[in-house]
SELO-965161 format. One record per atom (N, C-alpha, C, O): atom name; x, y, z; residue number from 1. Coordinates in Angstrom, 2 decimals. Example, Ala and Ser with C-alpha at 12.3 -4.5 7.8 and 13.67 -1.06 7.14 Angstrom:
2
atom_c1_c2_c3_nr
N_13.19_-5.69_7.80_1
CA_12.30_-4.50_7.80_1
C_13.20_-3.30_7.80_1
O_14.24_-3.32_8.46_1
N_12.85_-2.25_7.08_2
CA_13.67_-1.06_7.14_2
C_12.90_0.03_7.87_2
O_13.41_1.14_8.04_2
This chain:
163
atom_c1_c2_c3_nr
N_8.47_25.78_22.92_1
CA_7.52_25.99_21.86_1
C_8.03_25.31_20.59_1
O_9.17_25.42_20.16_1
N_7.15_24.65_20.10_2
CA_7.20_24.12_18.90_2
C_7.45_25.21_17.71_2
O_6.98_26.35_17.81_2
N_8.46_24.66_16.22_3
CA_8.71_24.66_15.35_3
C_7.61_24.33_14.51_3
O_7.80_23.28_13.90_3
N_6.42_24.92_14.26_4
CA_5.51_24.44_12.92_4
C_6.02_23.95_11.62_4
O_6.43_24.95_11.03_4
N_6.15_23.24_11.13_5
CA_6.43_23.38_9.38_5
C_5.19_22.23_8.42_5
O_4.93_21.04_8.58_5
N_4.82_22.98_7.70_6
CA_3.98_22.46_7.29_6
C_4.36_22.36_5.26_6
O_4.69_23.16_4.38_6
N_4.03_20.80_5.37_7
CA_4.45_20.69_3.99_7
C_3.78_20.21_3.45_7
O_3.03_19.32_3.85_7
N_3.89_20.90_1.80_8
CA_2.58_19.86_0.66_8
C_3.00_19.18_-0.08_8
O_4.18_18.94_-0.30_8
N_2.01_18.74_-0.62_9
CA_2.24_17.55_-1.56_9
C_3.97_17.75_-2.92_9
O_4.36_18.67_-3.64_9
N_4.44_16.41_-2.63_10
CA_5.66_16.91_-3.67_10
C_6.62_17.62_-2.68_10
O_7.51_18.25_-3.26_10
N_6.66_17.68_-1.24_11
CA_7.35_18.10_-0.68_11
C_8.19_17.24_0.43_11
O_7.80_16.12_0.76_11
N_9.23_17.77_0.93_12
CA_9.93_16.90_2.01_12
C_10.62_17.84_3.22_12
O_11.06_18.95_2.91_12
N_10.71_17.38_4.52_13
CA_11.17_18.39_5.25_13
C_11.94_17.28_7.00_13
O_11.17_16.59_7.68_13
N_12.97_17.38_7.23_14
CA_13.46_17.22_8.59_14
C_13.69_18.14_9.32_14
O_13.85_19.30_8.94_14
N_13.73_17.63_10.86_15
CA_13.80_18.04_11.92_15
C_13.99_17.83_13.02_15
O_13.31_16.87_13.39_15
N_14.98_18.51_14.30_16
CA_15.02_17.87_15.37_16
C_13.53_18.02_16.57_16
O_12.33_18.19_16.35_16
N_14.03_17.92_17.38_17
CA_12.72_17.93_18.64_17
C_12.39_18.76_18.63_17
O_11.29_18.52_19.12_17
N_12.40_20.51_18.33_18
CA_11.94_21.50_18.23_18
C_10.96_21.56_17.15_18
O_10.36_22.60_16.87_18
N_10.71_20.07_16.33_19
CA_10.18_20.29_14.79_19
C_8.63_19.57_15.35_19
O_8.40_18.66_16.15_19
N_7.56_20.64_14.34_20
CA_6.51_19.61_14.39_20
C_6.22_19.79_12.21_20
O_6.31_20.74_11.43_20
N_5.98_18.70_12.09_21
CA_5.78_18.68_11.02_21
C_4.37_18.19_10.42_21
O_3.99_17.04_10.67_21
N_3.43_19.23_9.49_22
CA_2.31_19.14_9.12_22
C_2.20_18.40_7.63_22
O_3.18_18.29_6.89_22
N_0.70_17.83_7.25_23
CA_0.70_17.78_5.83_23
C_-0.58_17.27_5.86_23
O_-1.00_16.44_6.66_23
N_-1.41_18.01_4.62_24
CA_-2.59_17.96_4.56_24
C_-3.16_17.35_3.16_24
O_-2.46_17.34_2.15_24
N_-4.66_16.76_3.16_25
CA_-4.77_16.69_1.62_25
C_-4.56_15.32_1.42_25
O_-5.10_14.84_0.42_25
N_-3.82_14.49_2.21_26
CA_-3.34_13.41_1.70_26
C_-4.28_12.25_1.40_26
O_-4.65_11.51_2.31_26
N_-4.72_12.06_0.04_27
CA_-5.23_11.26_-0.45_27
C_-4.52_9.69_-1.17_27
O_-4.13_8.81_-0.40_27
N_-4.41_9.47_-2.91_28
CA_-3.85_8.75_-3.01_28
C_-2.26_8.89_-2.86_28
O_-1.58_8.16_-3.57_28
N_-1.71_9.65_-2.10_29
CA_-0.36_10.27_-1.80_29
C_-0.20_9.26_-0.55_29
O_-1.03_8.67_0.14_29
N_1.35_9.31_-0.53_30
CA_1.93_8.31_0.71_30
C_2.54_9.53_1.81_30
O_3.71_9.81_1.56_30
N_2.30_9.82_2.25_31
CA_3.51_10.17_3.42_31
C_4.23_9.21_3.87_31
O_3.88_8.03_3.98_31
N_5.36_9.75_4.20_32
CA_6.51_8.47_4.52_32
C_7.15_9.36_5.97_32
O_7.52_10.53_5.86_32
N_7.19_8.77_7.02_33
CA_7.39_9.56_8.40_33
C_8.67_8.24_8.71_33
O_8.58_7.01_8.70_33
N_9.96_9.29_9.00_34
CA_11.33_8.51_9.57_34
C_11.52_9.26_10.87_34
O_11.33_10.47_11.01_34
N_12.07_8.16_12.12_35
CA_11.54_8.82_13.58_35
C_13.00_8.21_13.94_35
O_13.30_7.33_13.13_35
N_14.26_8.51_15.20_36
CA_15.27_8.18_15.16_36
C_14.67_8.63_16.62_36
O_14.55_9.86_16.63_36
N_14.28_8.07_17.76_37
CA_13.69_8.26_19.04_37
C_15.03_8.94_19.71_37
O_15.12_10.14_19.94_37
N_16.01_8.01_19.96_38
CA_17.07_8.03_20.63_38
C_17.77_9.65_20.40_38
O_18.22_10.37_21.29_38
N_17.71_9.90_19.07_39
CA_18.20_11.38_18.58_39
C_17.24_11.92_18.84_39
O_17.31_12.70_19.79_39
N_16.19_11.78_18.30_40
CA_14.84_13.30_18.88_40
C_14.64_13.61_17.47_40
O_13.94_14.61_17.28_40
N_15.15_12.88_16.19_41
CA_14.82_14.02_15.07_41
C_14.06_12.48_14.11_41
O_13.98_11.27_14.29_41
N_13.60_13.57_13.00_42
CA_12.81_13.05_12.29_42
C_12.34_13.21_11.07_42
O_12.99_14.14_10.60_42
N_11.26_12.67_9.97_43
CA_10.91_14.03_9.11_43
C_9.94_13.37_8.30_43
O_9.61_12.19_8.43_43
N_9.48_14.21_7.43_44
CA_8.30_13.35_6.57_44
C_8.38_13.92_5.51_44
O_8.96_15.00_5.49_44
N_7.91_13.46_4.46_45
CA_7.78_13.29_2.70_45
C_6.69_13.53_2.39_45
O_5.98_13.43_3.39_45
N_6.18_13.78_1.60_46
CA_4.39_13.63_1.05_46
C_4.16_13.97_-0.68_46
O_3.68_14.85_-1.40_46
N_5.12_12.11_-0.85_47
CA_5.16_11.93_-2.66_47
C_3.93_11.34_-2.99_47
O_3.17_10.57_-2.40_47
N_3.94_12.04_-4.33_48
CA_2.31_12.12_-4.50_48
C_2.44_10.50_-6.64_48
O_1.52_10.17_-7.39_48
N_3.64_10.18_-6.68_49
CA_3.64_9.45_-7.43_49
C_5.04_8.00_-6.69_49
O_5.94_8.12_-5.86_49
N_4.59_6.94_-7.41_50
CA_5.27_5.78_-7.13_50
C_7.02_5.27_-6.74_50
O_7.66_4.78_-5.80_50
N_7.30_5.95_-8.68_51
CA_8.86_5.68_-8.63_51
C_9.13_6.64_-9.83_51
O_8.35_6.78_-10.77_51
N_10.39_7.30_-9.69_52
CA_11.07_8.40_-9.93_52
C_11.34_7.21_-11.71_52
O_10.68_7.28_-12.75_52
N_12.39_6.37_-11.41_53
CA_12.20_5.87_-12.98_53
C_11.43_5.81_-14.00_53
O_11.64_6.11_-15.18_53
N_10.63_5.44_-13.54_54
CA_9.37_5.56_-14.39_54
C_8.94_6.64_-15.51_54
O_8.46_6.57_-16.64_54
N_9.28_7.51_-14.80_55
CA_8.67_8.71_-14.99_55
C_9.85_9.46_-15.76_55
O_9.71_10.33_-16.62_55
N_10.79_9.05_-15.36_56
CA_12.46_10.22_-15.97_56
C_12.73_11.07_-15.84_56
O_13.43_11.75_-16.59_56
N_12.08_11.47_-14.38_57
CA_12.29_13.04_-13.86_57
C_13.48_13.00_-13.33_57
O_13.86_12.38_-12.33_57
N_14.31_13.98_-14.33_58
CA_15.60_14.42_-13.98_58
C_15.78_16.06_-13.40_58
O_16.70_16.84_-13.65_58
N_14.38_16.30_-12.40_59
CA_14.54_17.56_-11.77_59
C_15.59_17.67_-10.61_59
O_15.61_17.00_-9.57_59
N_16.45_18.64_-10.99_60
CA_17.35_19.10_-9.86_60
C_16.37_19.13_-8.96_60
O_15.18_19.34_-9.16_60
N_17.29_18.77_-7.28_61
CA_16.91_19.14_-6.18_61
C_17.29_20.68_-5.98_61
O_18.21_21.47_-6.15_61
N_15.51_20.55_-5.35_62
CA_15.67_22.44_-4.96_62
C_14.81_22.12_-3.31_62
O_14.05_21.24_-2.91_62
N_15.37_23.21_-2.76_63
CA_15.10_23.76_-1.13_63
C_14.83_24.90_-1.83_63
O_15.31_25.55_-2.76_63
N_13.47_24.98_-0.74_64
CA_13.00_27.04_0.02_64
C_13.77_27.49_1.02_64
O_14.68_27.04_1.71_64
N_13.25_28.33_0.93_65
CA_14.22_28.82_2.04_65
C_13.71_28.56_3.56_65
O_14.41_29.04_4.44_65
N_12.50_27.81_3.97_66
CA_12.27_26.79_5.04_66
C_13.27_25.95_5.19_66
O_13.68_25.57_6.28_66
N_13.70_25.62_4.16_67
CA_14.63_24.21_4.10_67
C_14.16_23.15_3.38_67
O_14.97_22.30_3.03_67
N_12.32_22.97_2.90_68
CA_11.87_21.68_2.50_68
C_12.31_21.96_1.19_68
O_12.49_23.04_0.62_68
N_12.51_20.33_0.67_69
CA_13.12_19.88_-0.45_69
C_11.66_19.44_-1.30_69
O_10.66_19.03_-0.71_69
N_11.73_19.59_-2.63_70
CA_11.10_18.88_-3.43_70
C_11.42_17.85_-3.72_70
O_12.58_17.51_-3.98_70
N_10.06_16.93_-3.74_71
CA_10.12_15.59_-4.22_71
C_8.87_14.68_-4.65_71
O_8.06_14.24_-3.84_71
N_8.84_14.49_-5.88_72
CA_7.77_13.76_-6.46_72
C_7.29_12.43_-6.02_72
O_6.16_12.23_-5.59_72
N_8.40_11.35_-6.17_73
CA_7.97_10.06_-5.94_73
C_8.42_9.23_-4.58_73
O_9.46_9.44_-3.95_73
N_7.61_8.43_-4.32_74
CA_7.73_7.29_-3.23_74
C_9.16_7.15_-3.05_74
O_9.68_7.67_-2.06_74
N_10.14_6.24_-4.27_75
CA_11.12_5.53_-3.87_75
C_12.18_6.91_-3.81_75
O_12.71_6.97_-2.70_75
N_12.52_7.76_-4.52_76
CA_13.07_8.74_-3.78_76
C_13.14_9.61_-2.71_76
O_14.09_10.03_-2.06_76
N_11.74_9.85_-2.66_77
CA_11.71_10.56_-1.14_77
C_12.13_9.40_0.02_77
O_12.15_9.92_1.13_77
N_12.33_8.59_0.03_78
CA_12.65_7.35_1.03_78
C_14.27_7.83_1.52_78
O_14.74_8.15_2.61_78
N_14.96_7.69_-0.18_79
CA_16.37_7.75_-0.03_79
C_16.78_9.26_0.77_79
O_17.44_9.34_1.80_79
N_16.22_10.38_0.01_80
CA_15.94_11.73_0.05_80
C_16.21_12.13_1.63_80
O_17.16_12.79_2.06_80
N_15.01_11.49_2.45_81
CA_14.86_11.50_3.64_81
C_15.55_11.24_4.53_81
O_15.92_11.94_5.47_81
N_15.85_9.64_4.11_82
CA_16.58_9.25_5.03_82
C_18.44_9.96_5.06_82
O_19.19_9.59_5.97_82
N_18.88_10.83_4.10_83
CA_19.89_11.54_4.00_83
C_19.71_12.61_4.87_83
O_20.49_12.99_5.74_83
N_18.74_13.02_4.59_84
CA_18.07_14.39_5.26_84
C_18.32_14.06_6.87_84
O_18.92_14.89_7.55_84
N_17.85_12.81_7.46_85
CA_17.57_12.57_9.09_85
C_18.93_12.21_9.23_85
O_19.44_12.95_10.07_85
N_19.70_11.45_8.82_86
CA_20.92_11.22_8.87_86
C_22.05_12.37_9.19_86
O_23.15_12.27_9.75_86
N_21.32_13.60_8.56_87
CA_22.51_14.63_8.26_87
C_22.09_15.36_9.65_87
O_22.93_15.98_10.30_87
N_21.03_15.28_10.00_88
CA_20.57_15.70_11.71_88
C_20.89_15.31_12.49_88
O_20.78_15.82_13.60_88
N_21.64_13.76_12.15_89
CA_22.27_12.98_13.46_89
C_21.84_11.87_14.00_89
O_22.04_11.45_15.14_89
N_20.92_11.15_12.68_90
CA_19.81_9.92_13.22_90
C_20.68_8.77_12.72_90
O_21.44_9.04_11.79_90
N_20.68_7.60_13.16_91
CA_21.26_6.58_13.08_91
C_20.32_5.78_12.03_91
O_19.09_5.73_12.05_91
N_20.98_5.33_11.34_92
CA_19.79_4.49_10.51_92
C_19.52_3.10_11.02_92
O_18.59_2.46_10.54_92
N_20.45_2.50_12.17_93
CA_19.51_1.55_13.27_93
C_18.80_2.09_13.98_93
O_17.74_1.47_13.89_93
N_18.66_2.93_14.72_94
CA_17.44_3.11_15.14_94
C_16.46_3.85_14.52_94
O_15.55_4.31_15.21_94
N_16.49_4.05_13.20_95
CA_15.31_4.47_12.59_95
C_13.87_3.55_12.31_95
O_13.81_2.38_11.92_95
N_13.05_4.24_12.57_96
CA_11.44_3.46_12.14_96
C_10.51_4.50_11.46_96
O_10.49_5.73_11.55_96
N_9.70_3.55_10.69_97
CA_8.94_4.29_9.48_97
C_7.54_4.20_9.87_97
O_7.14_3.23_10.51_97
N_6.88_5.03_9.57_98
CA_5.10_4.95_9.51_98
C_5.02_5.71_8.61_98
O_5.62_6.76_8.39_98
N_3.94_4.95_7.81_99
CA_3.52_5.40_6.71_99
C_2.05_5.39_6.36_99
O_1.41_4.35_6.46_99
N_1.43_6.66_5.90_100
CA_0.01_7.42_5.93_100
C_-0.30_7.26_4.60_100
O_0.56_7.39_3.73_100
N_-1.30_7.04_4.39_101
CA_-1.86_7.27_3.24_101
C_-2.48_6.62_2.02_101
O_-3.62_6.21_2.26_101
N_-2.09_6.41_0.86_102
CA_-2.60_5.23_-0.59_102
C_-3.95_5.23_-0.64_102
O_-4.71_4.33_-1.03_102
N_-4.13_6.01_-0.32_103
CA_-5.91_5.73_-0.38_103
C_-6.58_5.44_-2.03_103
O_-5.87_5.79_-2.97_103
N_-7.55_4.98_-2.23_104
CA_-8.10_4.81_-3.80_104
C_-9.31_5.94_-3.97_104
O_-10.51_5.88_-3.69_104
N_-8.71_6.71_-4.40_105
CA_-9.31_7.93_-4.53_105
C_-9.59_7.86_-6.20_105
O_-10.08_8.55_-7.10_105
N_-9.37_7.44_-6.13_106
CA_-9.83_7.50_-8.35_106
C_-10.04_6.23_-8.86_106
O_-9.59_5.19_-8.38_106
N_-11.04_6.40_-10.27_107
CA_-11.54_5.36_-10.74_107
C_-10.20_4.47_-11.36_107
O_-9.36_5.21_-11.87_107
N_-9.87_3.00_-11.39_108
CA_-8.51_2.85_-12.18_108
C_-8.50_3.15_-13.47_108
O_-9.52_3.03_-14.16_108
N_-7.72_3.45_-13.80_109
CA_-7.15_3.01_-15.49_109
C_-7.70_2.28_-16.19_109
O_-8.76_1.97_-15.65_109
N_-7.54_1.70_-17.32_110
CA_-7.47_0.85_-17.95_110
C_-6.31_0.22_-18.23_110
O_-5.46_0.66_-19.00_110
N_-6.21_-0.99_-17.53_111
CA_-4.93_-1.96_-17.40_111
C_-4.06_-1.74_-16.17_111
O_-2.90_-2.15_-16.23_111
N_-4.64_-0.91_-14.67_112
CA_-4.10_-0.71_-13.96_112
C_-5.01_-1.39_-12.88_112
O_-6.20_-1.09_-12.79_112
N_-4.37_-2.39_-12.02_113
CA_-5.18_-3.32_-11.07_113
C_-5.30_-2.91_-10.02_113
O_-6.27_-3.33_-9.39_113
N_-4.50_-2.05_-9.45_114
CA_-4.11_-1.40_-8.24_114
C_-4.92_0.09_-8.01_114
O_-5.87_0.36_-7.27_114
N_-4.35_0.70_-8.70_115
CA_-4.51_2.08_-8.29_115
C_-3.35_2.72_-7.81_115
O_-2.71_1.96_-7.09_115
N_-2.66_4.19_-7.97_116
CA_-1.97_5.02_-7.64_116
C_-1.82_5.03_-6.37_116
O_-0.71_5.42_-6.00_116
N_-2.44_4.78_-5.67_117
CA_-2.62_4.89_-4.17_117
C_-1.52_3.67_-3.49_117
O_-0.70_3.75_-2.58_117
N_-1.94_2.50_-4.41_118
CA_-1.36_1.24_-3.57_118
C_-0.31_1.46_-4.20_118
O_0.65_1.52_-3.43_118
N_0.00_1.64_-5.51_119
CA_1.50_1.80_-5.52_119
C_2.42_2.70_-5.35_119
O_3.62_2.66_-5.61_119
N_1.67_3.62_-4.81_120
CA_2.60_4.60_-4.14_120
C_2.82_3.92_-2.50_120
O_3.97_4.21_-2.18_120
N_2.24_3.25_-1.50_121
CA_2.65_2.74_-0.82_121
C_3.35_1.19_-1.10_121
O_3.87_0.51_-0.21_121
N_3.27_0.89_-2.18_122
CA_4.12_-0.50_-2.53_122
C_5.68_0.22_-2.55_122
O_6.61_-0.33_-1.96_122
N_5.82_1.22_-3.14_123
CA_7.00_1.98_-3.74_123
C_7.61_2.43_-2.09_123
O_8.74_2.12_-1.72_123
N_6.86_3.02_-1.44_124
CA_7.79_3.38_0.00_124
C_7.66_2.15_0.67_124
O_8.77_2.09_1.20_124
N_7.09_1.14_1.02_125
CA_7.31_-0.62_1.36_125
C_8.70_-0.67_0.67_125
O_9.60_-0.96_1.46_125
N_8.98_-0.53_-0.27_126
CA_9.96_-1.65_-1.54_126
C_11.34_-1.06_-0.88_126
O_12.23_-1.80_-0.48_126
N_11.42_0.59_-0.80_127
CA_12.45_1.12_-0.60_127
C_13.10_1.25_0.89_127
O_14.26_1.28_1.28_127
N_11.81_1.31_1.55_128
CA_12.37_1.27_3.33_128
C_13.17_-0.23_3.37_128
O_14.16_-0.41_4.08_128
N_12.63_-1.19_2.59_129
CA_13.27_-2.25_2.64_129
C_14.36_-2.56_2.24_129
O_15.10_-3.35_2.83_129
N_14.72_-1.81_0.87_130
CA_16.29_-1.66_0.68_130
C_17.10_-1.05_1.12_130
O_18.27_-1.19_0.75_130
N_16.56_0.23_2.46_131
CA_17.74_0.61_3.93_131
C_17.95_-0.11_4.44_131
O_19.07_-0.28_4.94_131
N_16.31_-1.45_4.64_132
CA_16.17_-2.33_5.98_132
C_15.93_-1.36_7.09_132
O_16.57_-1.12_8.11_132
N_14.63_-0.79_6.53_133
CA_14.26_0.34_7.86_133
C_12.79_-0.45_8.34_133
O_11.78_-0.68_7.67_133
N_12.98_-0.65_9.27_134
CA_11.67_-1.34_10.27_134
C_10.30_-0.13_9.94_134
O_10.34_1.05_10.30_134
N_8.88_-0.97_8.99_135
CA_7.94_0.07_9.23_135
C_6.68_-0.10_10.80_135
O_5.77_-0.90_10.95_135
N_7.01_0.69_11.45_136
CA_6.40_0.60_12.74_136
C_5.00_0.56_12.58_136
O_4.26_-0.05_13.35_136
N_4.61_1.27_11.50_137
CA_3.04_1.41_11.95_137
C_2.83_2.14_10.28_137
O_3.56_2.85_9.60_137
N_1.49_1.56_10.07_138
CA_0.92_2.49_8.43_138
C_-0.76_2.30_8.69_138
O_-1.47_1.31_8.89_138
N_-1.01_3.76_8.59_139
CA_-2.69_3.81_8.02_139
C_-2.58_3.96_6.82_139
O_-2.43_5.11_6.39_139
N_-2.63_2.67_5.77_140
CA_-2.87_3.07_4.26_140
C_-4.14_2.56_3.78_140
O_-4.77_1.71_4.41_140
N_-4.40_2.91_3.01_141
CA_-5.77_2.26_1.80_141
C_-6.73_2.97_2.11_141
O_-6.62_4.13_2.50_141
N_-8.29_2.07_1.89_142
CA_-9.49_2.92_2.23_142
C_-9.80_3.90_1.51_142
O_-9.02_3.81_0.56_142
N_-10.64_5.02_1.31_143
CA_-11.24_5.86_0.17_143
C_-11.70_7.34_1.12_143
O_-12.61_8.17_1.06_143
N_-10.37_7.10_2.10_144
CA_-10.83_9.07_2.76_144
C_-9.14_9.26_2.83_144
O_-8.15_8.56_3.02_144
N_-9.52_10.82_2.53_145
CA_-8.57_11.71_2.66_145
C_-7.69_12.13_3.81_145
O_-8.18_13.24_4.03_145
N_-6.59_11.96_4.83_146
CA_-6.09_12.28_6.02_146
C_-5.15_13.71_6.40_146
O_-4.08_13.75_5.80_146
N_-5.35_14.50_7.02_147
CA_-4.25_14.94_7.73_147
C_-2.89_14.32_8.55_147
O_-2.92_13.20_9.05_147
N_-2.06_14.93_8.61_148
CA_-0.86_14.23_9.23_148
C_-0.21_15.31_9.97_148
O_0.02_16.44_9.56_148
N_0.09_14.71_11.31_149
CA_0.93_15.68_12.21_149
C_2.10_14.84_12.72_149
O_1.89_13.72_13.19_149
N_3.48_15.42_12.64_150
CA_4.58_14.37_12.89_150
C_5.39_15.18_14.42_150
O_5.82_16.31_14.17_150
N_5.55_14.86_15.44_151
CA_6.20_15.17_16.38_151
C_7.33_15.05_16.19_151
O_7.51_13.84_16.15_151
N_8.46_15.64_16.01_152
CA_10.47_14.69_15.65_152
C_10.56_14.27_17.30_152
O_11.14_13.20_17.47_152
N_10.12_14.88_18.43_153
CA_10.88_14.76_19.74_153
C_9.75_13.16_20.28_153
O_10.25_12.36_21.07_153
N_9.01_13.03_20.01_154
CA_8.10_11.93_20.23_154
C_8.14_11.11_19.49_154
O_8.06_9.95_19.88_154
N_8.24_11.31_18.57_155
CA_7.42_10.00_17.18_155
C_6.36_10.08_17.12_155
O_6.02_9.49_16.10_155
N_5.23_10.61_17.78_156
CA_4.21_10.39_17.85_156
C_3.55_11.22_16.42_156
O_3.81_12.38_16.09_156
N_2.58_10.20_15.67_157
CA_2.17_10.60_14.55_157
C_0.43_10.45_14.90_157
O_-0.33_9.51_15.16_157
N_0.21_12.58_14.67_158
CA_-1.57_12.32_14.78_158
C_-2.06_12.12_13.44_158
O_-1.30_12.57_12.58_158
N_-3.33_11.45_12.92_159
CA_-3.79_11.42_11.63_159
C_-5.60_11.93_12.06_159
O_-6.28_11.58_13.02_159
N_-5.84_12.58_11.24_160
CA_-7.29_13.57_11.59_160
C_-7.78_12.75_9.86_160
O_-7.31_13.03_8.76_160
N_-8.60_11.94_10.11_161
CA_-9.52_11.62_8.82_161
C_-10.22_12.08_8.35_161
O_-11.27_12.09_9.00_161
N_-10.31_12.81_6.99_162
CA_-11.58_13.29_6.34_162
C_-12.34_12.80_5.88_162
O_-12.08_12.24_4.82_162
N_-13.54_12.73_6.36_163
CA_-14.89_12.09_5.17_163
C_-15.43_13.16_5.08_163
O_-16.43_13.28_4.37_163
């Protein structure tokens, strides 16, 4: 029997093969899913802003007592994570990434070309790349909302689309 854990937005959580990991809601938010096949473990993120600099959030890391960690942005939850799967026993060669989400869910800015969405998946692109973590697979962009279900013992990632 499966391990449920279900995490929201601003949140982060690993796990071995006993883990299934949920997350809902996800609009212009990235989920960031790290899968280590060979180990069985895994875990997912669901930062709901770009890059931690930016911004100057100097919030201590805090855990529930689930275990999930808080985490705001793209390029940290990357690093975040991949500590997290590491400390489970995942190799960071055989790690691979899929990544959910960026959708353009809001009108832009003024002086913003992109949208929150794309650069929150530019920001987990930029950083898997400075592990040099292979991204296997991404449903990003588009203008609907997704569910996310992460298997750690499979890899296998379900996505349930909302319109």
């Amino acid at each position: 029997m499966s391990k449920i854990t279900e995490i929201r937005i601003a949140e982060l959580f690993a796990g071995n093969e006993e883990h299934v990991i949920t997350t809902s809601g996800v609009g212009s938010c990235i989920v960031i899913v790290l899968h280590d096949r060979l180990a069985r473990v895994g875990g997912m993120a669901h930062a709901i802003l770009p890059h931690a600099k930016e911004f100057r959030d100097e919030t201590p890391l805090e855990r529930d007592v689930s275990g999930r960690l808080f985490v705001k942005y793209a390029d940290r939850a990357v690093d975040l994570l991949l500590a997290e799967v590491e400390a489970l026993g995942a190799s960071k060669e055989h790690l691979v990434a899929k990544l959910v989400g960026g959708a353009h869910m809001f009108s832009l800015l003024e002086g913003d070309q992109h949208g929150v969405g794309w650069e929150n998946t530019m920001a987990a692109r930029t950083q898997l790349a400075v592990h040099e973590i292979t991204i296997e697979t991404e449903v990003v962009g588009g203008t609907v909302g997704r569910n996310v279900h992460f298997d750690c013992a499979s890899g296998i990632v379900e996505i349930v689309t909302k319109v």
